[in-house]
N, C-alpha and C positions, 0 to 999 in steps of 0.2 A: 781864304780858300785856296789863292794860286800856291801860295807858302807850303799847306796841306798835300796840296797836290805830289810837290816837286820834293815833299820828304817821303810820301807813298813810294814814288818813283824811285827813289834812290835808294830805299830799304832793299824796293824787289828787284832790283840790279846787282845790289851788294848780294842776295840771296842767290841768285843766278850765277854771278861769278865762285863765290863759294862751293856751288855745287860743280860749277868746273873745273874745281883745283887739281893740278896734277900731283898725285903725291909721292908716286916713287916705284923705280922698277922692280919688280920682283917676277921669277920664276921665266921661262924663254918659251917658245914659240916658233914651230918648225914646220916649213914646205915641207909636202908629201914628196914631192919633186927631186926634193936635197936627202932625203933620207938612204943612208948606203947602208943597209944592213950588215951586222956585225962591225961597224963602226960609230963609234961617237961624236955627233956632227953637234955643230954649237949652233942654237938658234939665234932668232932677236929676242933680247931684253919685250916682257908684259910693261906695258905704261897702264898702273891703275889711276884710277881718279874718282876724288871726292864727290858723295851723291850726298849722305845725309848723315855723319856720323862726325868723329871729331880729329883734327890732324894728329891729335895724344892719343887719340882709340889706337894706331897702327905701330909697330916699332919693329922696323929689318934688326934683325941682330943677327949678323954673320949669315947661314943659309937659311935663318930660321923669320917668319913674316909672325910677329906677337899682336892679337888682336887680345885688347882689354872686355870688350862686351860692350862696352856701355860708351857713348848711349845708341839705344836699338837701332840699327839701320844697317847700311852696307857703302862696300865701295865698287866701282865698277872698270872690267878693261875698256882700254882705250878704241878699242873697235869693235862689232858686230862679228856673231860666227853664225853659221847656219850647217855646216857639213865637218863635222871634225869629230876627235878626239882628245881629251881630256884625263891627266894622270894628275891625281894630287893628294897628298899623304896629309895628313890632320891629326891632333890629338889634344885632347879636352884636359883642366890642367884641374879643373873643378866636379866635385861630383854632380852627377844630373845635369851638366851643362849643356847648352841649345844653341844650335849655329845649322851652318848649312851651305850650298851653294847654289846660286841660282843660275839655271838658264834660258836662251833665249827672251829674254829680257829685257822690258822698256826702261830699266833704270831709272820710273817713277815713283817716288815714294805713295804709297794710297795713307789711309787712316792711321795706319796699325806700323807707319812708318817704313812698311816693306812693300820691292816693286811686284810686278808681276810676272810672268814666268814661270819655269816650271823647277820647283824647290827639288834636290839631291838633299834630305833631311842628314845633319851631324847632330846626334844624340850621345851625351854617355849614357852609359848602360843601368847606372841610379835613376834614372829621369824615372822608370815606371815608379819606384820604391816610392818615391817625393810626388806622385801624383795618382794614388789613390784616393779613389771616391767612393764614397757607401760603401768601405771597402773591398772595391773591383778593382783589381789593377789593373791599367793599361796593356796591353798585349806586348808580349816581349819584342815582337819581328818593330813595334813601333820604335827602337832604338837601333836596328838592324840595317839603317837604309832606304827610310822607305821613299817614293819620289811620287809627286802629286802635284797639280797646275793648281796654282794661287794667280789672286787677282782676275779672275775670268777666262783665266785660260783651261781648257777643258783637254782631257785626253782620255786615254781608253786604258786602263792596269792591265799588265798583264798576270797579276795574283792580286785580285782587289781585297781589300779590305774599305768599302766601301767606295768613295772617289778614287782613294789615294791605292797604289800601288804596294804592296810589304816582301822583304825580299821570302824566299823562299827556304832561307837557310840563316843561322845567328851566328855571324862570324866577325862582327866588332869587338873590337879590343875598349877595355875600360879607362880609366882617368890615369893620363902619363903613362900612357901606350899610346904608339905611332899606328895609326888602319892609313890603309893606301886601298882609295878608291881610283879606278876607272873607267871616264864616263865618255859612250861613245854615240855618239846623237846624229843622227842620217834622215833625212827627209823627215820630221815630224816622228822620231822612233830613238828612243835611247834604251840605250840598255846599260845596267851598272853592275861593275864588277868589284865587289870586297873582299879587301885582304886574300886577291889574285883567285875566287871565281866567281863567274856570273851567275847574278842572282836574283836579279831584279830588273825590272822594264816597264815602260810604256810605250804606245802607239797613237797615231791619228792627232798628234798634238794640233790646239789649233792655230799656235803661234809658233813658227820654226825656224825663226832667225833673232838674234838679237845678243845683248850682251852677254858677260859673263858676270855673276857680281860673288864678291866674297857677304857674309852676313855676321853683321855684330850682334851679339841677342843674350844682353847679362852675366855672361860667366867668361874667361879668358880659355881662349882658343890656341893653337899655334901652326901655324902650317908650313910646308917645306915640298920642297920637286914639284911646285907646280911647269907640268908641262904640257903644250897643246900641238895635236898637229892637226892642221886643217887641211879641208879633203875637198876633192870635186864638188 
């Protein structure tokens, strides 16, 4: 039984550390403080780190961060945000491919291997086509952006489509097209901007601080210019 014990323990150790691995910097991060406008100011280097996915899921290649998909999960920065802004350009290399970004985030995995937070949905634009039912399609604006609290966290849409929030306007680019979202999250209140306007939001979140995570989810992703500036 002691034998039992002490190999229990040491699996869920090895797990633990695992999900602390640092895996590598990508994209900067900038004081409001330091910002000179009309100049180009250099941040610090994102330290992301391993939650639940695999050190081969992730590959820097020059500016470009390659996520594989598989297997489902994410990774997450190396610190908490709660007042900031968020730039970061994405582009799905497969059709109907599923990813996203989460915030505010406890960087625990639940069931379904993702934490909880409040999901930035990264859809290509096939997703509706491959997910017909009794032939209804899904709703177009559902690849548009939409942003909704998973895991228990609850907020308010501000264009509901039930829970979840749908932007207001279709303006994602397809598979091996660059969309540059930006997401700016203020007391419990984000609002996201695609491919340069806003068009989407929620309110009243009920978790308003926490991590950031990137999300691996079946299909190859690639992302580039991530950049955050944190606020009061």
């Amino acid at each position: 039984m002691k034998i039992i014990s002490i190999t229990l323990f040491l699996v869920l150790v090895a797990g633990i550390t695992f999900a602390q691995e640092s895996l590598f910097k990508f994209g900067e991060e900038v004081g409001i403080e330091n910002i000179d406008f009309g100049k180009k100011v250099k941040g610090e280097s994102i330290q992301w780190i391993q939650v639940n996915t695999e050190k081969e899921t992730w590959e820097v290649i020059g500016d470009v961060l390659v996520c594989s998909g598989h297997p489902i999960g994410v990774i997450r920065s190396n610190k908490k945000y709660e007042n900031f802004i968020m730039h970061i350009e994405w582009r799905h290399m497969e059709a109907g491919g599923n990813s996203g970004t989460f915030v505010w985030s406890d960087a625990e995995p639940r069931k379904n291997r993702l934490p909880n937070g409040v999901e930035v949905q990264m859809l290509e634009l096939d997703w509706v086509e491959q997910h017909i039912k009794d032939g209804v399609k899904p709703p177009i604006a559902y690849v548009h952006g939409e942003v909704f609290g998973v895991g228990g966290v609850e907020i308010v849409p501000d264009t509901p489509r039930g829970t979840r929030s749908k932007s207001t306007e279709n303006r994602c680019k397809g598979k091996g097209e660059w969309n540059t979202y930006d997401v700016v999250c203020v007391d419990g209140t984000i609002k996201l901007s695609v491919n340069g306007k806003f068009v989407n939001g929620i309110s009243k979140a009920s978790q308003k601080s926490g991590f950031i995570c990137l999300e691996s989810e079946g299909a190859e992703i690639q992302f580039r210019n991530i950049k955050i500036i944190e606020l009061p």
